[in-house]
N, C-alpha and C positions, 0 to 999 in steps of 0.2 A: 222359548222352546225347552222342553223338558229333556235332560240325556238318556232318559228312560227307554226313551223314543227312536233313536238314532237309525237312520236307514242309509240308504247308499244314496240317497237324496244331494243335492248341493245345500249346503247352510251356512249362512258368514257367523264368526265368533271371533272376538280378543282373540289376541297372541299373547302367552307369556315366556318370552327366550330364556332360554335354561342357561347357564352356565356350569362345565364340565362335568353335568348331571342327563340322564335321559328318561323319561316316563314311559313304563309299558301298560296296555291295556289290564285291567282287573289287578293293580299291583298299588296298595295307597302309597302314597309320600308325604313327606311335610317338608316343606322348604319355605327360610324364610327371604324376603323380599323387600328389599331396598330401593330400587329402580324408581322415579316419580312415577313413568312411560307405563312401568305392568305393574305399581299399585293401582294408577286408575285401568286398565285393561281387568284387573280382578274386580272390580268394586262396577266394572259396568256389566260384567258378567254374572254377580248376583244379582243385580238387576233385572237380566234377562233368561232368568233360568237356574244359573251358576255352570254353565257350560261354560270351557274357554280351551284353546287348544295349546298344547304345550310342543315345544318346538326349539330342539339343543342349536347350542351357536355352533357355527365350524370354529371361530377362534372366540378363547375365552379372554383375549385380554382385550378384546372390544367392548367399549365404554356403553356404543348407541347403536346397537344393530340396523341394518337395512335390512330389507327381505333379501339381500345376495349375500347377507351373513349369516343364514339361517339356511339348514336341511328344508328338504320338500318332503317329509315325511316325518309328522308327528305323532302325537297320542291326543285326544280329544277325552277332556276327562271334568270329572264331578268336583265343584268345589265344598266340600263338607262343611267346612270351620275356616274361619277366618279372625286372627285377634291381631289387633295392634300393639304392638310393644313399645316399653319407655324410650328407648332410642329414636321413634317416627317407623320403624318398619312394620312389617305385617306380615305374621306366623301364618301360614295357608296350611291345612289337611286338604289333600286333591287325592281321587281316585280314578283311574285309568277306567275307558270304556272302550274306546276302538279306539284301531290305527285309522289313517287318516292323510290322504296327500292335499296340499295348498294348491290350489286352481289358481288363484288370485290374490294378492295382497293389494288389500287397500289401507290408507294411514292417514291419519287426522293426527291434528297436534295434542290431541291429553294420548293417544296408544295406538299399537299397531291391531289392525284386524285382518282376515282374511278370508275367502270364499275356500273352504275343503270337502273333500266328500272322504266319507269312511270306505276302508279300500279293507278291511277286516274279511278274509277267506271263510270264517266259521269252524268248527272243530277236526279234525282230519278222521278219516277212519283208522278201525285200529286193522292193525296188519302185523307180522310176523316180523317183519323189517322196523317200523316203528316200535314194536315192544323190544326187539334189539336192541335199537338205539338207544329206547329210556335205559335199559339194564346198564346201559357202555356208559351213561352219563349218569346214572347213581352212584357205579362204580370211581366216575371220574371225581365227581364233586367228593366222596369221601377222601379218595386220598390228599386231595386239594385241601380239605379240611384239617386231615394229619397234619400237613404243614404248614395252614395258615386257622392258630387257637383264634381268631376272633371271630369263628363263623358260628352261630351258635346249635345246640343240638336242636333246638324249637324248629331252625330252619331244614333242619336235617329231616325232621319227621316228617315235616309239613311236605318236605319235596315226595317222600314215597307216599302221599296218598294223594299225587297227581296223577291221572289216568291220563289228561289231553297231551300230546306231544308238544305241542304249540307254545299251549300257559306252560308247559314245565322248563320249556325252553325261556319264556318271558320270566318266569319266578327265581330259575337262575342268576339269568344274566342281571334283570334288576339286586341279587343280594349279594354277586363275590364282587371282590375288589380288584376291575380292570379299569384300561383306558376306555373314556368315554365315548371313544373314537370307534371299540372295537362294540362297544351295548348301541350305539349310534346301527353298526351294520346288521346286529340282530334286529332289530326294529323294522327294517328295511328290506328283511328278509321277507317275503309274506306267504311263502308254504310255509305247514307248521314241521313238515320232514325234513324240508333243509334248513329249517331256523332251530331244527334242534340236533343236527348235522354240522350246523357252524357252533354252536356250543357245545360239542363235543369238541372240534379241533380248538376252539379256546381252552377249554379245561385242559388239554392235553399237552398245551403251551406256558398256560401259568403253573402247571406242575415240575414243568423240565423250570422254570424261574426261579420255584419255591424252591425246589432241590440244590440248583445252583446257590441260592442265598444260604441255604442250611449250610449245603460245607463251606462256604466261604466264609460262615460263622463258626462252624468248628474249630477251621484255622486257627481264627481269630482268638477263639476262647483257647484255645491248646496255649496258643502262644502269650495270652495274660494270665496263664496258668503257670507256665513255667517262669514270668517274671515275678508274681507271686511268691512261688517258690525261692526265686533266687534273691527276692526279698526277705522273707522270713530268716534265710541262711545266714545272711549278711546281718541281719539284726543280732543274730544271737553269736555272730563271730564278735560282733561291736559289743555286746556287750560279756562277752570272754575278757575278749582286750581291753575293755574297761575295769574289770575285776582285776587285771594282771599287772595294771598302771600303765597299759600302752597305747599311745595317743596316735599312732600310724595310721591305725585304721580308719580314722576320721577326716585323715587328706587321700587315701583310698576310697571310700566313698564320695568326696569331694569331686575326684578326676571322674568317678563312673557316671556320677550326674552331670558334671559340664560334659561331657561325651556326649552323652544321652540330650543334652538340651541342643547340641550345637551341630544336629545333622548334617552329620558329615557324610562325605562318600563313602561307599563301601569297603573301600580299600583303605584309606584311613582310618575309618572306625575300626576296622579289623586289626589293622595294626598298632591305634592305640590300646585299646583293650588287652591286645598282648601285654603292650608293654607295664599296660598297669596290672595285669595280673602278676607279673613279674616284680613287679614295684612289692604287690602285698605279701611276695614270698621271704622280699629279700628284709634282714634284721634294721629295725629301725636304727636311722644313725649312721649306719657303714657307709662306706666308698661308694659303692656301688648304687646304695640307695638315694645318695647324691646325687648322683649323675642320671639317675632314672626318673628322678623329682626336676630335674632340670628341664630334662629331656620333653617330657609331657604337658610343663610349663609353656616352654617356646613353642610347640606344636599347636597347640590347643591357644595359642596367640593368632595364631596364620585367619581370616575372615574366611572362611572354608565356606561357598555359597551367598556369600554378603556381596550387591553389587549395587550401585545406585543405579537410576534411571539417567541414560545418559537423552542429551534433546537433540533433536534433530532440526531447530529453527532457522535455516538460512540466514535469513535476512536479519536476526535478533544477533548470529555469533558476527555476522560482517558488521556492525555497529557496535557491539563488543572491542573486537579487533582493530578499527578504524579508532576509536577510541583512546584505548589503548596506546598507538605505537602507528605514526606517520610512516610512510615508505612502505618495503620488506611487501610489495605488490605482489612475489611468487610465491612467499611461504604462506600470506592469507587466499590465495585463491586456491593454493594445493588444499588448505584444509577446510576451505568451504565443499571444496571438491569430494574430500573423503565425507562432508558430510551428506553434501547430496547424492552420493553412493546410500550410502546407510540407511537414508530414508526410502533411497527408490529403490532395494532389495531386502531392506528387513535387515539386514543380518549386521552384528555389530562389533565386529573384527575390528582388531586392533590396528595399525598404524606406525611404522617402523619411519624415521625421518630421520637425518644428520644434516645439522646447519653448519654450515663453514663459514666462515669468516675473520676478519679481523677483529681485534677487542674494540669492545666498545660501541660496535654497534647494536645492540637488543639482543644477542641470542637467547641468553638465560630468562630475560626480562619476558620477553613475547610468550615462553613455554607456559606461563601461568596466565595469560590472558587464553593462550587456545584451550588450555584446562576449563577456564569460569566458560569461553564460547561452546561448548563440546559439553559443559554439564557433568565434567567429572572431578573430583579428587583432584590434587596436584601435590606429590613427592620429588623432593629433588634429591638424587644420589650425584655426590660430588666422587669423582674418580682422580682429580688431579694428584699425584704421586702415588697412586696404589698401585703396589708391585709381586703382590701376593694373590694367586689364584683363590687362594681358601676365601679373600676379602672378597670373591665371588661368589663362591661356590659353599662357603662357611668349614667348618671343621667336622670331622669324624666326631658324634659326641662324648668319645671314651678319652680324648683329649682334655688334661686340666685348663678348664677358661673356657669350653669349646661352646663355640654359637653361631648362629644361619646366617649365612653372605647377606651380603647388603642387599640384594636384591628381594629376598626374604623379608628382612630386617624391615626395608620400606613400603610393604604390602600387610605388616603386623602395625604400623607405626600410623599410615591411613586407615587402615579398618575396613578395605572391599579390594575385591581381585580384579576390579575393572578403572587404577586410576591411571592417572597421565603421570609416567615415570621420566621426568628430568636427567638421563646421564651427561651430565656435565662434564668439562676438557675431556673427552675420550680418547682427545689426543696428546695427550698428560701419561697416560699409563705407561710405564715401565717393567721389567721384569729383572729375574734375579734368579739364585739356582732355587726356589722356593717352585718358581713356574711362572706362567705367559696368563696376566687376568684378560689378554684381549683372546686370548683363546676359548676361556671361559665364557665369553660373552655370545660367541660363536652360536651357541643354543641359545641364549636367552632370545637373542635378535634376528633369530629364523624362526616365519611363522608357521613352517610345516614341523619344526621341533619343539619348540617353546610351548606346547597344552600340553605336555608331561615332563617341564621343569622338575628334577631331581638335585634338592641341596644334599652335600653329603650330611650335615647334620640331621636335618628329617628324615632322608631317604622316602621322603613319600613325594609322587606325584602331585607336581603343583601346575594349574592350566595358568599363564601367561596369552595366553591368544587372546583375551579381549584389552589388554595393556594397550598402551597408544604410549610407546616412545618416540623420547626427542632426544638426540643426542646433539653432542655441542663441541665445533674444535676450532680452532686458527687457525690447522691447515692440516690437510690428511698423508703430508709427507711420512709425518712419523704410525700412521693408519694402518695396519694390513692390508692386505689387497683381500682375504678373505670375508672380512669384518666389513670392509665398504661395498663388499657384494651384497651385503645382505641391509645394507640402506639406503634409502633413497634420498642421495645427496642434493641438498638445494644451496646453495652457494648465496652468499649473500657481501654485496660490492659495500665500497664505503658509501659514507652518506655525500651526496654534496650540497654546496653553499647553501643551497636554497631548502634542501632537508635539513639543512641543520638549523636555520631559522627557523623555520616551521617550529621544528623539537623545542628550541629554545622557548618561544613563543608561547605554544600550547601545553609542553609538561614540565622541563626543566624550571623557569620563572616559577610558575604557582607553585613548584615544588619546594622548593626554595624558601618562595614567601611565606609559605605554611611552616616550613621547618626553623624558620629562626621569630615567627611570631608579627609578622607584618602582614598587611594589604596593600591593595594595588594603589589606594589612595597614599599610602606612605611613601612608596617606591615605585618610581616609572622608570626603565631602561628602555630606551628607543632603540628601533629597530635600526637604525647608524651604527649605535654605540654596541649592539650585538655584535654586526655585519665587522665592524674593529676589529673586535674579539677574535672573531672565527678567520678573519685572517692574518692578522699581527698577533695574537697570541698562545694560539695553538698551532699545530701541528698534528692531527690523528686522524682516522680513521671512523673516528665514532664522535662520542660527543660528552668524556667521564671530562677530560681536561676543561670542556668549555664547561660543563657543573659545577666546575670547581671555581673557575676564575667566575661565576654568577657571584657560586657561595661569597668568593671573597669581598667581590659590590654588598652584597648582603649586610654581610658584618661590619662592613665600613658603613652601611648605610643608619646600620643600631646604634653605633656610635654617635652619630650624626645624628639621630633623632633626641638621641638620651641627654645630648650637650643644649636642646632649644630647638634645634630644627622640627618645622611643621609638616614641611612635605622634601624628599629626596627626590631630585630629576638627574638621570642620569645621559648626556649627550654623547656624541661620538669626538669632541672636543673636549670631555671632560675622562677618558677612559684613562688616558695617560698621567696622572694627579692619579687616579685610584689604586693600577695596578703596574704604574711603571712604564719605562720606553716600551718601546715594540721588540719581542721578544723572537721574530722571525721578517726579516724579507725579503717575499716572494721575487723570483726573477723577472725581469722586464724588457722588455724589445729593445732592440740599439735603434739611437736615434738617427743614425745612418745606415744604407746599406752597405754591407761591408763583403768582403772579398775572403770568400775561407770559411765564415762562420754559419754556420745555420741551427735552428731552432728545433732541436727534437723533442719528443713526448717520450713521456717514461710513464711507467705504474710502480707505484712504491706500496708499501705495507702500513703506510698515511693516504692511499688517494694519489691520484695524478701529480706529475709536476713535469714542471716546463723543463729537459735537458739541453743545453748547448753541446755543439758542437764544435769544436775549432781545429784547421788543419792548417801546418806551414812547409811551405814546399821552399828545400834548404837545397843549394849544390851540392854533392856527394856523389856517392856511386850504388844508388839504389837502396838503401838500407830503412825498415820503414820502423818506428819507434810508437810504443803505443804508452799511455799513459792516463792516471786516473781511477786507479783499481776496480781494474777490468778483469771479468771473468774470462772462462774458454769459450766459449760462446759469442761473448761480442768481439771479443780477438779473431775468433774464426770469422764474424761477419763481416770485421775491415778487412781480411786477406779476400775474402770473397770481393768486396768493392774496389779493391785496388784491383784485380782482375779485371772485370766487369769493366773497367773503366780504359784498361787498355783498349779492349774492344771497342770503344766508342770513339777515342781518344780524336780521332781524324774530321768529328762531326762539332770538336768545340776549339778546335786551335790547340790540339794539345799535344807536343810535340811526342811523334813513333816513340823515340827511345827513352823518354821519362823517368822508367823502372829503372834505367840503368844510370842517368846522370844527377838524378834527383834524391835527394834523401826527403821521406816525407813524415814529419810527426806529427800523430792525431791523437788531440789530446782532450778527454772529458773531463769540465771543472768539476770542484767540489773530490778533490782526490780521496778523504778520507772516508767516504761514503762509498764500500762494493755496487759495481753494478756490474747487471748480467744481462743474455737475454738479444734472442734477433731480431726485434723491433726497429730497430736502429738501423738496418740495411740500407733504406735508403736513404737516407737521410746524412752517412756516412760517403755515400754515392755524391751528394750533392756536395757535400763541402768538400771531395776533392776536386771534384769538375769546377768547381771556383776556383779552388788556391790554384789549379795548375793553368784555369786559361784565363785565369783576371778578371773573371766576370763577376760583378758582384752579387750577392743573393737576396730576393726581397725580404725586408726585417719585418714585415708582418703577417710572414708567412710561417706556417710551424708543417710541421709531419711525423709519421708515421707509418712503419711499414718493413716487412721482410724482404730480404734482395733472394732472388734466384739466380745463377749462373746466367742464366738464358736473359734476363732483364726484366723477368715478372714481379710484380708487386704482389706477396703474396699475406693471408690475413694475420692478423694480430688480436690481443685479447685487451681486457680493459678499454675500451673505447669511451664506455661514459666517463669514466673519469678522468682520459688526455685526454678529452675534449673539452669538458669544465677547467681543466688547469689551462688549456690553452686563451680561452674569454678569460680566464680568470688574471692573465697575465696581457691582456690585451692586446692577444693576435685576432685578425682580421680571416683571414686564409687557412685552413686546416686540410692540407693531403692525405689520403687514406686509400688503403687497400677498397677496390672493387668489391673483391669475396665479402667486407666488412659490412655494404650497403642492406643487410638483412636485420644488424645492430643500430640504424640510426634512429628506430624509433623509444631505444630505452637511452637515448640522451637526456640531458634535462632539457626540459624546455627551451626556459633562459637561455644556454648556449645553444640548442640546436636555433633560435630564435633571431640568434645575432651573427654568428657566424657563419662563415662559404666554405660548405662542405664538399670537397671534390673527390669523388672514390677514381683510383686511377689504376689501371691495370699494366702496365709499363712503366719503364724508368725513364722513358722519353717525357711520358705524358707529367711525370714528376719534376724535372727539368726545366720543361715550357714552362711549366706553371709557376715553379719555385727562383729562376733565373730571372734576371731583371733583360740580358739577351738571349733570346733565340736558338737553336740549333742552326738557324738558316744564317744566320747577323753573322753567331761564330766561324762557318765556312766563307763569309765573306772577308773576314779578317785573317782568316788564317792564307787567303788568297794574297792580299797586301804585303803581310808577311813576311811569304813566300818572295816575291819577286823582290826583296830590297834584303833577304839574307845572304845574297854573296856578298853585298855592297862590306857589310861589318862583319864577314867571316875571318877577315886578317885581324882585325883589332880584338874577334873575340878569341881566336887561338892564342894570342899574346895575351890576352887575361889569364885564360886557361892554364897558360903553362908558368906565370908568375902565381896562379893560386898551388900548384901543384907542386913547385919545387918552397912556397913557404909553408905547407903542409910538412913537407918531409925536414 
């Protein structure tokens, strides 16, 4: 079929998809053509005429159109020329004939074709209104030209001697440079008065774009005009001061180009700038030029914009962590926590934490595992004895020496404003008449203060809100109350027996073995000759001492190879030859039940240990003696149970007047050792309800617990750890606080495993349980008693009065 020809008839032709180009009727093109799909759809089109219909994609980063990727209104056009290039493509010359809507797409595997009919209106008449519009769109296109040089005049002339409204609208839109999106809706248009109606509000749009781009290029050029300028100035001051022998001005340009490279904020650059203009005022060499050289120095240190990409991989930081450092179950799940915030709001706000505990278990250690888990930096600022606010805050810089707080310090010294800052002993600080550094801190460690961090050395705005600290103490007595508002305290208990195996086992050993030049074939330590260790010869809370007594197998063990030995085995029979007797022994149950003494639990600043108790009910007149270096608090808690005890007194055989004929001394072993603390209540309770009614108390039972007036057993803290010393010491029986029963699941195992946990909410129920008799046995006896104490009241008046005249 010839295009010669073309009628409003149906005829099928090849498809060729345009990408972000569009054909208009009577308008040639050349495009060249890569596609396998519409090299063969051209090459079947010369075959049949060289008709083929040309048809833009809606999206151009589709590789393989369908017909639902393609407009239903094309151009139907002439192919002239056709050449193949050295690459395999194929240069096309095509000339537009009519518009054209797609009836039908049909597709074979070499190209796409399709069924369209020419939908082309023909010439418009002319009218008053239409020679309007051409005038509105000559007018448009020239100033459109004004501001966009690549249009050329050929096309200028060429549009005023269109007479059709239609083609002048088609010979526009085919030659300015819009979206394809927008020559796609002329096309589609098919009066020639609104198709040159809508190219009038185009032109009238790319003109307000062109005009916007002009001055946004003025701007632009104003402003590489006047650095030009202040270029040139600057050269020919460089080279004055060069004639003059003065080498200032070349650490003056120096500062203005790291400025300039190191996009800073606004407020900073402005302020440096000052300062270095000031720099270039002042005489090279002085005081003052000193401290201005200084000044600019330290600042222009600061990572101003520098931040790394922190991750957000759950599951990679808890394998990290786990890795890392056994135990410490609340501080990895808090900051899995903060990570899955972070992921599932975007936003990557920093992280205020305070770990408490005792030495030695991981605090410092774990901050640089959650650094590498979290994907950031890690700086550690030790605080232990600083007593100077300025070692926060830094100095004024007109001070001789003067330089940015630590906090500064460790943010120039990492290189990004986003790492994980380590404050260390925070509960080490001091003060003095210099000032309070935990005041200081005040701002850093509030996150509605800390993104306009002001050191007095800089005086410039520094944002701390993406920091993630971790602060670090043994106990927040010495704390402020202000300063632990503003962190989120996680506490962290000692380790027990079976954490400290683990540790030993998984890091302390290999650490060890690496650090003095051994393998595991060299050296075996059994898990016996650990389990020794951790209890005959330490004593702590964490686990530096059992590294140590490893180290010292270690080196005994180089020895030992270096003299002949092939392999070192180390047993739990062999620890004592290495590192000497037993340098602690644990307390141990009596191997009778005894009358007076009972088994309490304490929490020490090492972990749990087993307290005794012993009381002796003396003849006297009341007077009750305390002994063992006892605080006010457990003093107060035996006045409490000698009370408490009256009140019962009638329910265990224990004679009404007691307080008044009895002297009673209660006495906690291990005297040089303070203890404090109302744990102890009942358990206090119970070994006078023994020394006074005889009853003896089971030896493998232990307790703890607070006394109330009323007889309540009320809660107590440390539980995992009396409860490990209690198995640990080979009680069977563990009394406890009711309230307590919410804590049994962070016991260890191991103990909660072996031992009878009984949570009791009375001092009755502590008694049943802790009494070898009864409260029911005791009123039976005190019945017996009763009826056979007139029998011996003559013989014990005459005791009485022969102890009382050799008293006197």
């Amino acid at each position: 079929m010839s295009c010669s020809t073309i009628s409003n008839e149906k005829i099928n032709l090849p498809v060729l998809p345009l990408r972000g180009m569009v054909a208009f009727p009577s308008i040639p093109m050349s495009i060249e053509v890569a596609r396998e799909k519409s090299i063969h759809a051209i090459r079947s089109a010369e075959r049949l005429g060289g008709c083929i219909m040309l048809i833009a994609q809606k999206d151009i980063s589709v590789e393989r159109p369908t017909p639902d990727d393609l407009h239903r209104i094309g151009t139907i056009a002439k192919i002239k020329q056709s050449v193949k290039t050295n690459d395999g493509n194929v240069r096309v010359i095509l000339e537009g004939k009519s518009r054209a809507t797609v009836l039908e797409y049909t597709s074979n595997d070499r190209y796409l074709s399709a069924c369209v009919c020419s939908t082309d209106v023909g010439e418009a008449t002319e009218s008053t209104y239409s020679e309007a519009l051409m005038r509105q769109a000559f007018s448009a296109l020239e100033r459109v030209t004004s501001l966009m040089p690549k249009i050329s005049d050929e096309m200028i002339y060429s549009v005023r001697t269109i007479r059709d409204p239609g083609f002048l609208a088609d010979f526009i839109a085919a030659n300015i440079l819009v979206k394809y999106e927008d020559k796609q809706e002329v096309l589609e248009e098919l009066d020639p008065i609104s198709r040159l109606a809508a190219i009038l509000t185009m032109l009238e749009n790319e003109e307000d774009i062109l005009r916007c781009e002009m001055d946004i290029h003025k701007k632009v050029r104003a402003n590489l005009d006047e650095n030009q300028r202040n270029f040139y100035l600057r050269e020919q001051i460089k080279v004055i001061q060069s004639e003059l022998g003065d080498d200032g001005q070349s650490e003056i340009d120096e500062f203005f180009d790291r400025i300039d490279d190191a996009h800073l904020p606004k407020e900073v650059e402005d302020k440096l700038v000052k300062e270095t203009n000031r720099l270039s005022k002042t005489p090279y060499g002085s005081a003052e030029s000193t401290v201005l050289h200084n000044y600019l120095e330290e600042c222009l240190e600061i990572p101003f914009g520098h931040y790394t990409e922190t991750e957000c991989d759950i599951k990679k930081a808890k394998e990290i962590l786990d890795r890392d450092h056994d135990g410490m179950n609340e501080v990895k799940e808090r900051i899995l926590e903060f990570l899955a915030s972070t992921q599932f709001s975007g936003k990557k706000g920093g992280q205020i934490i305070c770990l408490v505990g005792p030495p030695g278990v991981g605090k410092t250690s774990i901050a640089s595992s959650i650094a590498e888990a979290l994907g950031r930096k890690y700086i550690r600022v030790s605080l232990g004895g600083v007593r100077d606010e300025s070692d926060i805050r830094g100095h004024r810089k007109t001070y001789v020496g003067a330089m940015p707080g630590r906090i500064v310090a460790a943010l120039q010294k990492v290189g990004v404003m986003n790492p994980l800052i380590l404050l260390d002993e925070i509960d080490k600080l001091t003060c003095d008449a210099h000032g309070d550094p935990s005041s200081a801190l005040l701002e850093v460690l509030d996150g509605e203060q800390n993104k306009a961090f002001r050191d007095h050395f800089t005086e410039l705005s520094i944002d701390l809100s993406e920091c993630v600290f971790i602060a670090t103490a043994n106990t927040l007595d010495t704390v402020s109350r202000p300063l632990i508002d503003r962190m989120e305290v996680i506490e962290l208990g000692t380790y027990t027996r079976t954490e400290k195996l683990k540790i030993a086992k998984n890091h302390l050993i290999p650490k060890q073995l690496e650090k003095h030049g051994m393998s595991k074939k060299q050296l075996t330590i059994s898990q016996s000759a650990i389990s020794e260790i951790i209890d005959y010869y330490t004593a702590e809370a964490g686990v530096r001492n059992l590294e140590r007594e490893i180290a010292s197998l270690c080196r005994k063990a180089t020895k030992a190879l270096l003299e002949g030995a092939e392999k070192v085995t180390i047993k739990n029979s062999d620890i004592a030859s290495y590192l000497g007797a037993r340098k602690y022994l644990p307390e141990k149950i009596e191997k009778e039940d005894e009358v007076g003494i009972v088994n309490g639990l304490a929490y020490t600043s090492v972990g749990g240990d087993m307290l005794k108790i012993e009381v002796a009910v003396l003849e006297g007149s009341g007077k009750i003696e305390f002994t063992g270096s006892l605080g006010d608090v457990m003093k107060e808690s035996a006045q409490l149970a000698v009370s408490y005890v009256r009140s019962i007194a009638k329910d265990y055989g224990i004679a009404d007047d007691f307080y008044k004929t009895k002297d009673i001394h209660i006495h906690f072993p291990e005297g040089a050792v303070p203890k404090d603390g109302p744990s102890a209540g009942i358990t206090i309770v119970c070994a006078l309800v023994s020394a006074l009614s005889g009853i003896p108390v089971k030896r493998d039972v232990a307790m703890t617990g607070e006394l109330s007036l009323r007889g309540k057993v009320l809660a107590i803290g440390g539980l995992k750890e009396k409860t490990m010393a209690a198995y640990t010491c080979g009680i069977k029986t563990v009394l406890l606080p009711f309230d307590n029963t919410k804590d049994l699941e962070k016991i260890d195992v191991e103990a909660r495993e072996n031992l009878k946990l009984i949570p009791c909410q009375t001092v009755k129920e502590v008694l049943d349980n802790a009494l070898v008799k009864s409260a029911a046995e005791s009123a039976d006896v005190l019945k017996t008693e009763k009826t056979t104490s007139s029998k011996r009241s003559n013989s014990t008046d005459n005791k009485r009065i022969r102890t009382s005249f050799r008293g006197k």
